[in-house]
C-alpha positions in Angstrom: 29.5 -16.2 -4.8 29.8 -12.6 -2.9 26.6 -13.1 -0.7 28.4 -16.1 0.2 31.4 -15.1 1.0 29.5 -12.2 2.6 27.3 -14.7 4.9 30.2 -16.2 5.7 31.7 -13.4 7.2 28.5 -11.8 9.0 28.0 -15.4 10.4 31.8 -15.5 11.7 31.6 -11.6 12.9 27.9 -11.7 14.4 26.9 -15.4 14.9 29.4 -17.1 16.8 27.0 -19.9 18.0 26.1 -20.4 14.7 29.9 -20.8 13.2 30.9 -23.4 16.5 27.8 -25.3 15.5 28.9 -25.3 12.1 32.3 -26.7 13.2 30.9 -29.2 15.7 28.9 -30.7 12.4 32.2 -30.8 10.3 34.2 -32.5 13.0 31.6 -35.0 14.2 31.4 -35.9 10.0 34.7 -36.2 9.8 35.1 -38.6 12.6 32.1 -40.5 10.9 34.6 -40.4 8.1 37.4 -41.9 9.2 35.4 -44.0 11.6 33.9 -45.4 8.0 36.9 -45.7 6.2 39.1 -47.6 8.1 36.2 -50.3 8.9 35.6 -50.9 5.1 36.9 -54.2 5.0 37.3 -55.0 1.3 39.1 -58.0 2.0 35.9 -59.8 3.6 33.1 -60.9 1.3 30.7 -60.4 3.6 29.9 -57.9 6.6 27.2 -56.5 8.0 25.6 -54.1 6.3 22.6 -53.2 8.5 20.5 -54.1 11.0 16.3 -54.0 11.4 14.6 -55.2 14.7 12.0 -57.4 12.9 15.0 -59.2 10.2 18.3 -58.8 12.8 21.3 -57.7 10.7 21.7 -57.8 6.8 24.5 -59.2 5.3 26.2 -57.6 2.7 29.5 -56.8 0.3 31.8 -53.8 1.7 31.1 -51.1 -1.4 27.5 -51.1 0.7 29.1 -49.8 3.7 30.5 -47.0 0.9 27.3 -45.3 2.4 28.5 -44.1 5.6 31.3 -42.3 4.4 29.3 -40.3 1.5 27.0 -39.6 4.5 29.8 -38.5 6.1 30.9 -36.0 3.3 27.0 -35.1 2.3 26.9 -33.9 6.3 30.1 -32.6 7.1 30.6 -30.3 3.7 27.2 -29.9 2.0 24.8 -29.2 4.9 27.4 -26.6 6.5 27.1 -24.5 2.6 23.2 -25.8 2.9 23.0 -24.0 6.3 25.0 -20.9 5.1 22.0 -20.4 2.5 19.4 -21.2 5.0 21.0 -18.1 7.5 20.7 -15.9 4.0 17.2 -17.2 3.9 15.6 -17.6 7.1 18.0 -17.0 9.5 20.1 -18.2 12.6 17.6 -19.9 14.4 16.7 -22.1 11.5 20.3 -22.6 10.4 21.0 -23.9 14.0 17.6 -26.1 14.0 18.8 -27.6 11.2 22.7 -27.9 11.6 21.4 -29.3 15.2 19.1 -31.9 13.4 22.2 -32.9 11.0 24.6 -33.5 13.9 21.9 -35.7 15.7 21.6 -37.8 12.5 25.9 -38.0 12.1 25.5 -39.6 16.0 23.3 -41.9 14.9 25.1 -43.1 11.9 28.0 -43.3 14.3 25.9 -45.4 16.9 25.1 -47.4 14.0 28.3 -48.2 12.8 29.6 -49.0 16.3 26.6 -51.7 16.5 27.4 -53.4 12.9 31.2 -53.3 14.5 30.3 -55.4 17.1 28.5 -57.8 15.3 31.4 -58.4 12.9 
């Protein structure tokens, strides 16, 4: 728990690109959040829950669509402590690569979720 508050801190004092990267990935997962939460739907029986080129879009019950916001969660909180370990480990470059891979995957679970919007 001291090397990570002690990351934390070197990150913050050293590696500011870093730390607004790291706060660029908790905001765009918290807009995934509430993006997710408030389209749940558990009144309908049925919503879209998908969509594959080859099948079009899968039907499904809303506790599926539960997946975007633990996505959102697993993004937002877990790969920001996930990166602080990988800065211990490998370093800033790394961290970014992989914070930067993270937050490209949150905006396509958020173009995803504005497609099975429009379908609805």
């Amino acid at each position: 728990m001291k090397d990570f508050r002690k990351n934390i801190v070197k990150i913050y004092q050293t590696e500011r690109g870093l730390m607004i990267i790291m706060g660029l990935n908790f905001v765009i997962s918290v807009l995934l959040f509430i993006l997710a939460v408030t389209h749940l739907n558990p009144n309908s029986a049925v919503v879209k829950i998908g969509y594959g080129d080859i099948g079009g879009y899968r039907d499904g019950t809303w506790v599926d669509m539960m997946a975007f916001p633990m996505l959102a969660v697993i993004f937002g909180v877990f790969h920001n402590l996930l990166a602080v370990r990988i800065f211990q480990k490998r370093g800033s470059g790394m961290a970014k690569f992989f914070l930067l891979t993270t937050s490209v995957l949150i905006l396509g679970a958020i173009l995803v979720l504005f497609r099975l919007f429009g379908e609805v």
